[in-house]
ZAMARGU-4260 file (C-alpha; in steps of 0.2 Angstrom, whole numbers, plus 5000, padded with zeros to 4 digits):
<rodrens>
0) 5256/4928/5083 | 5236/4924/5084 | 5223/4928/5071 | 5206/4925/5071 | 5196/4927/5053
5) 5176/4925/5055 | 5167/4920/5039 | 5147/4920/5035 | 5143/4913/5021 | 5127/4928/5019
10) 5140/4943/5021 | 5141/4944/5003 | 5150/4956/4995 | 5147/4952/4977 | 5149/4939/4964
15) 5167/4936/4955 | 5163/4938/4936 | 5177/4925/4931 | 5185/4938/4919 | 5194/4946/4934
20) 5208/4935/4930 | 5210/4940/4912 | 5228/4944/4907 | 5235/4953/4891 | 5246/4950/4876
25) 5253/4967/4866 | 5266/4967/4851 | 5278/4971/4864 | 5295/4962/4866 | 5294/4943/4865
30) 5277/4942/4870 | 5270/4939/4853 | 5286/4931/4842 | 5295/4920/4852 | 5282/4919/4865
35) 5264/4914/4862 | 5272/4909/4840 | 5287/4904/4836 | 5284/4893/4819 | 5302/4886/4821
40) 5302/4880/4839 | 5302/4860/4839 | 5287/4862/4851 | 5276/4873/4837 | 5262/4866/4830
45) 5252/4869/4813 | 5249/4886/4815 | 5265/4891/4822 | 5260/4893/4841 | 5271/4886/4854
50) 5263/4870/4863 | 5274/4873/4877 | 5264/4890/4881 | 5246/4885/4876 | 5246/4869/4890
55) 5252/4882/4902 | 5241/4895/4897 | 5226/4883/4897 | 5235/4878/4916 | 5232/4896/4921
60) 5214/4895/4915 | 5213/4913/4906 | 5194/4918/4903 | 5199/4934/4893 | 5215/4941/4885
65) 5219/4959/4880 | 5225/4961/4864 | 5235/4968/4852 | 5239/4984/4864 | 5243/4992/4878
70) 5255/5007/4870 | 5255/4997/4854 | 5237/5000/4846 | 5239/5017/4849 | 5248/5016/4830
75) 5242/5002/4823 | 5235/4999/4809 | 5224/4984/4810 | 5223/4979/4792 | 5241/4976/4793
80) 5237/4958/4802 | 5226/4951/4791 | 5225/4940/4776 | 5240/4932/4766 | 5254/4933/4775
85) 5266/4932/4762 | 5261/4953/4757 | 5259/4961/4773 | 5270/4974/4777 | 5283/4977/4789
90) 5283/4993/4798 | 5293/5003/4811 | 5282/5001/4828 | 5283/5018/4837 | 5280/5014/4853
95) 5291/4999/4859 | 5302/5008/4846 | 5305/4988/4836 | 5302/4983/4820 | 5283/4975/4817
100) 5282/4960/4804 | 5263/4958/4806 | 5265/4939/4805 | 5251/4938/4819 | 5237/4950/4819
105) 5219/4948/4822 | 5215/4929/4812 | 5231/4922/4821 | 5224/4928/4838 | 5208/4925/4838
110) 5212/4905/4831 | 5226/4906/4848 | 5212/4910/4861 | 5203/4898/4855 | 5215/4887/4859
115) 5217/4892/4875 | 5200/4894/4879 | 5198/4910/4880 | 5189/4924/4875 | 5199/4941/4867
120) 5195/4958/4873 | 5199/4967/4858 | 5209/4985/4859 | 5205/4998/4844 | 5216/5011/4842
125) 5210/5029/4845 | 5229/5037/4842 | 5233/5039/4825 | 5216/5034/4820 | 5197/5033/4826
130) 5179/5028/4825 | 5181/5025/4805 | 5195/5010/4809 | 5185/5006/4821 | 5168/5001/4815
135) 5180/4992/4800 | 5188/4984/4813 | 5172/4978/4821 | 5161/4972/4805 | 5178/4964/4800
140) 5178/4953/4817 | 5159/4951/4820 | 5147/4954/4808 | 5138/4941/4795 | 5132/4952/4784
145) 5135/4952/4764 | 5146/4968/4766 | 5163/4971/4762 | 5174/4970/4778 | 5161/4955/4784
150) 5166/4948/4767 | 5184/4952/4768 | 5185/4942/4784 | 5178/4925/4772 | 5189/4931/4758
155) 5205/4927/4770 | 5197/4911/4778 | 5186/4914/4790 | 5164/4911/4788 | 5160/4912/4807
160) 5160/4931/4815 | 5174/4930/4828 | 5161/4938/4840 | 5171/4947/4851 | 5161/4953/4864
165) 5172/4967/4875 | 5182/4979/4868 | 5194/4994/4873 | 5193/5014/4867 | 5211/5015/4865
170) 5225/5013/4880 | 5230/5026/4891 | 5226/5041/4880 | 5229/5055/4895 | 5249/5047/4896
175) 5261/5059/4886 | 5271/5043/4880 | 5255/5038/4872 | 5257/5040/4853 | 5242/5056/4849
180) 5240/5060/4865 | 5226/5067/4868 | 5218/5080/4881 | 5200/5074/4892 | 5190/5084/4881
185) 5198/5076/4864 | 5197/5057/4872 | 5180/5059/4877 | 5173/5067/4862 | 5183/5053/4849
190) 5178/5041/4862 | 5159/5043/4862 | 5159/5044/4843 | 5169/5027/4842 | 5158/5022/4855
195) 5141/5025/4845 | 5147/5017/4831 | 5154/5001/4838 | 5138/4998/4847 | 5128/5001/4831
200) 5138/4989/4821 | 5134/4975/4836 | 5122/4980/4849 | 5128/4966/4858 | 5145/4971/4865
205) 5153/4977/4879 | 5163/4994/4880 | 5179/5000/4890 | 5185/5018/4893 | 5200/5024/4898
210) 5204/5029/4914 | 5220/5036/4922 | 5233/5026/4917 | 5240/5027/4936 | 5234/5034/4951
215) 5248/5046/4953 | 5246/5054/4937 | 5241/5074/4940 | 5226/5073/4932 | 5217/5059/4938
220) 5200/5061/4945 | 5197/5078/4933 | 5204/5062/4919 | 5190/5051/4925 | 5174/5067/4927
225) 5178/5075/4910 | 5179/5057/4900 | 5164/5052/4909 | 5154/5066/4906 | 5156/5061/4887
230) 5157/5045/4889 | 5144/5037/4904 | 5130/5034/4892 | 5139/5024/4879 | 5151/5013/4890
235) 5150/4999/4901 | 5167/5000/4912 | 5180/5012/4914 | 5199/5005/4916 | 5212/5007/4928
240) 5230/5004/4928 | 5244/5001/4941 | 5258/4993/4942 | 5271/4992/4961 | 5288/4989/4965
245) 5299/4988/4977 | 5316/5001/4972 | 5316/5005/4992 | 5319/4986/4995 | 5307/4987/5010
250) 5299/4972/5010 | 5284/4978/5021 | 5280/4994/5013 | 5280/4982/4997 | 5268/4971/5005
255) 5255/4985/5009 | 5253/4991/4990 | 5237/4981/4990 | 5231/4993/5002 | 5235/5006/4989
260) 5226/4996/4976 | 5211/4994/4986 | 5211/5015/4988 | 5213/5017/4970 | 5200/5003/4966
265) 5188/5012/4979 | 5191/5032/4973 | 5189/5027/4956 | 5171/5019/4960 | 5165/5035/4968
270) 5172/5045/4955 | 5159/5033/4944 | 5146/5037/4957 | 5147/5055/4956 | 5145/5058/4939
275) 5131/5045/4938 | 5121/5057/4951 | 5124/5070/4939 | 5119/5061/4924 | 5103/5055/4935
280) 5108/5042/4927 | 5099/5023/4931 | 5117/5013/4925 | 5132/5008/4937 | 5147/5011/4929
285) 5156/4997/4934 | 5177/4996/4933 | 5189/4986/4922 | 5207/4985/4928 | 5214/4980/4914
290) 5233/4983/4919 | 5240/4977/4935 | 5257/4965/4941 | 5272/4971/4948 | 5287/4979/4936
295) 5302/4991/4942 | 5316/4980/4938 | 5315/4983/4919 | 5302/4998/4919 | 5315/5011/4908
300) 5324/4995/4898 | 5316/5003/4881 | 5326/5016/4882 | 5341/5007/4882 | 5338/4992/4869
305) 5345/4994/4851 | 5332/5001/4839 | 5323/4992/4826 | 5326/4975/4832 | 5313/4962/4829
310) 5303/4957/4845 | 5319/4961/4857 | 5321/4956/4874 | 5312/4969/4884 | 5305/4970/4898
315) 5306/4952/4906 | 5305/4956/4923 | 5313/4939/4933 | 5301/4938/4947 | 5305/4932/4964
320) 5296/4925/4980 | 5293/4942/4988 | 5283/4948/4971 | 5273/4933/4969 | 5267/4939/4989
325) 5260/4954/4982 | 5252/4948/4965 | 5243/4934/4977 | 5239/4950/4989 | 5234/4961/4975
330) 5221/4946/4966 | 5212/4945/4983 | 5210/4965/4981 | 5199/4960/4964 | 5189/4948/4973
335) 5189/4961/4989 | 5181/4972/4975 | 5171/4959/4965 | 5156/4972/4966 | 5162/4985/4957
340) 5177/4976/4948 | 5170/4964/4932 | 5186/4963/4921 | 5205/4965/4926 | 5221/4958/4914
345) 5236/4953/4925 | 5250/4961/4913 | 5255/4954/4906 | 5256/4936/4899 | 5272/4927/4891
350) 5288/4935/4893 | 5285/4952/4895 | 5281/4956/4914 | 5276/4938/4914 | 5271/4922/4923
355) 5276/4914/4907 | 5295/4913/4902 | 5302/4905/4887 | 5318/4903/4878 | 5320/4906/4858
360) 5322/4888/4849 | 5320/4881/4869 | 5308/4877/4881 | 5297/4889/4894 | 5294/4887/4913
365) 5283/4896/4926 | 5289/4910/4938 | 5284/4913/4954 | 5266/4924/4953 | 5261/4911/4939
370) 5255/4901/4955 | 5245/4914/4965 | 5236/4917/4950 | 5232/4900/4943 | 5225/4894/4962
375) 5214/4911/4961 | 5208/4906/4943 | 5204/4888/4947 | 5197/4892/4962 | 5192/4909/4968
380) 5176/4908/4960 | 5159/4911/4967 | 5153/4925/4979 | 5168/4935/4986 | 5162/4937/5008
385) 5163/4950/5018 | 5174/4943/5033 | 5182/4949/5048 | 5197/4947/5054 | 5208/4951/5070
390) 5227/4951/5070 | 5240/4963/5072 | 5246/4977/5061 | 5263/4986/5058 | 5263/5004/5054
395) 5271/5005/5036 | 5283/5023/5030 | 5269/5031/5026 | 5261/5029/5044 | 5246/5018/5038
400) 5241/5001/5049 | 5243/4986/5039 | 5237/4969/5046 | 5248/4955/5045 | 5236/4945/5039
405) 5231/4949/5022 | 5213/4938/5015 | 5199/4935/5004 | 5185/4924/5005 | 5173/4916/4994
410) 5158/4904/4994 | 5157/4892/4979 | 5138/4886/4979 | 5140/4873/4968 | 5153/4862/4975
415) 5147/4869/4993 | 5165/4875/4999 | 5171/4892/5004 | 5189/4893/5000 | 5199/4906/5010
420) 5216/4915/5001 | 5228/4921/5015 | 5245/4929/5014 | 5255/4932/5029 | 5266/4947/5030
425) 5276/4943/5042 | 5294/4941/5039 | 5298/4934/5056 | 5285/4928/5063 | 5271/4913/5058
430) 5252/4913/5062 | 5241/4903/5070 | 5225/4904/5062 | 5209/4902/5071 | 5195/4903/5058
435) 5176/4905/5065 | 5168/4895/5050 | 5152/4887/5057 | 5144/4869/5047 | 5161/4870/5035
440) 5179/4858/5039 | 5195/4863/5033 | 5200/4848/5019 | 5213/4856/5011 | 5230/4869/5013
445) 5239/4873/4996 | 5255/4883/5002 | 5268/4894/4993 | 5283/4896/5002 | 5302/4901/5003
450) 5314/4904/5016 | 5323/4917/5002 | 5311/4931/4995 | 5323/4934/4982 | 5323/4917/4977
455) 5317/4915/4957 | 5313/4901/4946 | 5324/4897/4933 | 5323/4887/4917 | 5323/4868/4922
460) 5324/4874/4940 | 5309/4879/4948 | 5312/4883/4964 | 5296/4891/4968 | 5281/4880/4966
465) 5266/4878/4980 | 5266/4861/4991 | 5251/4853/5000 | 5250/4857/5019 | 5244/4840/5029
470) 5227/4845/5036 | 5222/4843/5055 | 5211/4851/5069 | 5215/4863/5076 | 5221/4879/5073
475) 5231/4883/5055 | 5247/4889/5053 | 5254/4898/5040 | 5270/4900/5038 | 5279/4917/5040
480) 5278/4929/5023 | 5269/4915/5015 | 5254/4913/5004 | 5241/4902/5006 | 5224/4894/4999
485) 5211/4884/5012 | 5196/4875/5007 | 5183/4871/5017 | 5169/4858/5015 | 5153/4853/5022
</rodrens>
């Protein structure tokens, strides 16, 4: 099969804000103990965080994390995480239905990002409380002044603000799973308030609003109209969440999701649009889509697992070849949509839904999409293009024509390169790839391949890891149902 991609470096479609590849940590499962801290693994170090998982975090190159929650915040009680360890309380945790010891909270997290080197997007929690917690919360982590939670803060160690700058109005209020619950009206109403007087506490910082927490939910679009009717002049971004599988085990159909991503991404931006003409409004809302990956396998394992158990095994979804196709698919949709997508969170980080495995008391390893997503990070940075490309397209179950070439690309002015992601979806059949590129050479192919989608990485066996494609002229060729990252230089 031929393809031919055409790329002009002044087709712009908009700059890549880095925090597209942001991922997220919640009290769920083994994320937090046994994942990200686990004082008694050999590989811990003073503070109780697992080296293993900060050299591969910092690998992945994380600009921003999500954190605590995700369904957790929804009950959370923030003061619970803070000061001497040795009297917090430990409390039944409704949502993941586990038992919470509060060993990590918020002066534990903010010292791991920094670690990592990466910022914390910072979730308060409109459930069970509201905009009191929340300017608390707020004065707690970021203000200097001589004031009690300010002074709390340097009471329990800490001078400097911890000066987070982005911050979520709860998770997924319009999901009935969703501890308090709430109707469009009673979101957007607690979430202007919290809104005003988070912004009022720090002027400075960035604000999310929920959106639907899955386009197939009944009420999205209405969701989105009514929260932004209370909400468009106090926020900055409104969220999106979506996660895909592949229950049918149709590979194809699986592989076109990012099509469906890029509807949702599309819809949800005119949705924006509209009640910005309403408003007469000057701002443009722009989107946060700070829940994304794949997950089926293990999607109703909560229900199942023993009650009350301290960070339980939940959720680790064993990823294979065929999922890291459509994580690498559904980052190119991000940079396909960098004009209107600022923030996203790959969901989520260690153990749970993860690139990131580890083993209590062991070691940790990287699965398949951990790949896709560290090549993106390091280098899909710059000024997502506008190409064109001919090749083609199979008709998937739901009669939609999808290319069996699958790209992004994107101009780095500073090291002068334009750097092309490509997946081929293809089961059968490779491509040869004739790009129309005019002053640039191709210097280097990083491929990701295996003849077994099913195939997964194990501890001490990884399997799946990318190789380095010798470079000549000529046309490329990529591999069938393979992904694929192409540099180009001057």
């Amino acid at each position: 099969m031929k393809a031919t991609l055409t790329i002009d470096k002044d087709h712009q479609i908009g700059n890549i804000d880095r925090r597209i590849y942001g991922s997220f940590i919640e009290h769920l499962g083994r994320a937090v103990y046994g994942g990200i801290y686990e004082p008694t693994n050999n590989n811990a170090d003073e503070c109780g965080f697992r080296r293993d998982v900060l050299d591969m975090v910092r690998e992945l190159n994380v600009p921003i994390v999500r954190y605590p929650g995700g369904n957790f915040v929804s009950g959370y009680n923030w003061e619970d995480g803070i000061g001497d360890k040795s009297k917090r309380p430990r409390k039944m945790e409704l949502a993941w239905l586990s038992v919470e010891t509060n060993e990590v909270g918020v002066d534990e997290f903010q010292e791991w990002a920094k670690r990592v080197g990466s910022e914390v997007m910072m979730a308060v929690n409109l459930g069970t409380r509201g905009p009191d917690e929340a300017r608390n919360l707020i004065e707690y982590c970021n203000s200097d002044t001589d004031t009690y939670y300010a002074n709390l803060r340097r009471k329990n160690g800490f001078e400097k603000p911890f000066g987070f700058k982005l911050w979520c109005l709860g998770n997924e209020m319009d999901g009935d799973w969703q501890i308090c619950h709430k109707t469009a009206d009673e979101y957007g109403r607690v979430a202007t308030e919290a809104a005003k007087v988070l912004k009022w506490v720090d002027p400075s910082i960035e604000l999310v609003a929920c959106g639907s927490s899955d386009p197939n939910m009944p009420t999205y679009g209405e969701w989105e109209r009514t929260v932004l009717d209370h909400t468009y002049d106090y926020v900055d971004y409104l969220s999106l969440h979506c996660y895909y599988g592949n229950k049918a085990k149709n590979t194809p159909d699986f592989l076109a999701r990012a099509e469906d991503m890029d509807k949702f991404i599309k819809n949800t931006a005119k949705i924006c649009d509209e009640i910005k003409a309403k408003k007469n409004s000057d701002k443009t809302l722009m989107l946060s889509f700070d829940e994304w990956n794949v997950w089926y396998r293990t999607k109703d394992e909560e229900k199942t697992a023993q009650r009350w158990q301290i960070a339980p095994h939940l959720l680790e979804e064993k990823y294979t070849f065929e999922d890291a196709l459509l994580v690498g698919c559904m980052l190119m949709t991000l940079q396909n949509n960098s004009d209107r997508v600022k923030v996203a969170c790959l969901a989520q980080l260690v153990n749970v839904i993860a690139p990131i495995m580890t083993e209590n008391d062991g070691g940790a390893w990287r699965q398949s999409i951990f790949y896709p997503y560290m090549y993106a990070s390091l280098y899909g940075n710059g000024v997502a293009l506008n190409t064109s490309c001919e090749v083609n397209s199979y008709k998937s179950s739901e009669g939609w024509d999808i290319p069996y070439l699958y790209t992004s690309s994107i101009y780095n002015s500073e090291n002068d390169e334009i750097v092309v992601f490509a997946v081929n979806r293809s089961l059968d059949e490779k491509i040869e790839l004739d790009i129309k590129l005019e002053g640039y050479e191709l210097c280097s192919h990083i491929e990701l391949y295996s003849s077994e989608l099913d195939a997964s990485n194990e501890m001490g066996n990884e399997r799946i890891k990318p190789e380095e494609r010798k470079v000549s002229r000529g046309e490329i060729a990529l591999k069938e149902h393979s992904w694929n990252m192409l540099i180009f230089k001057r």
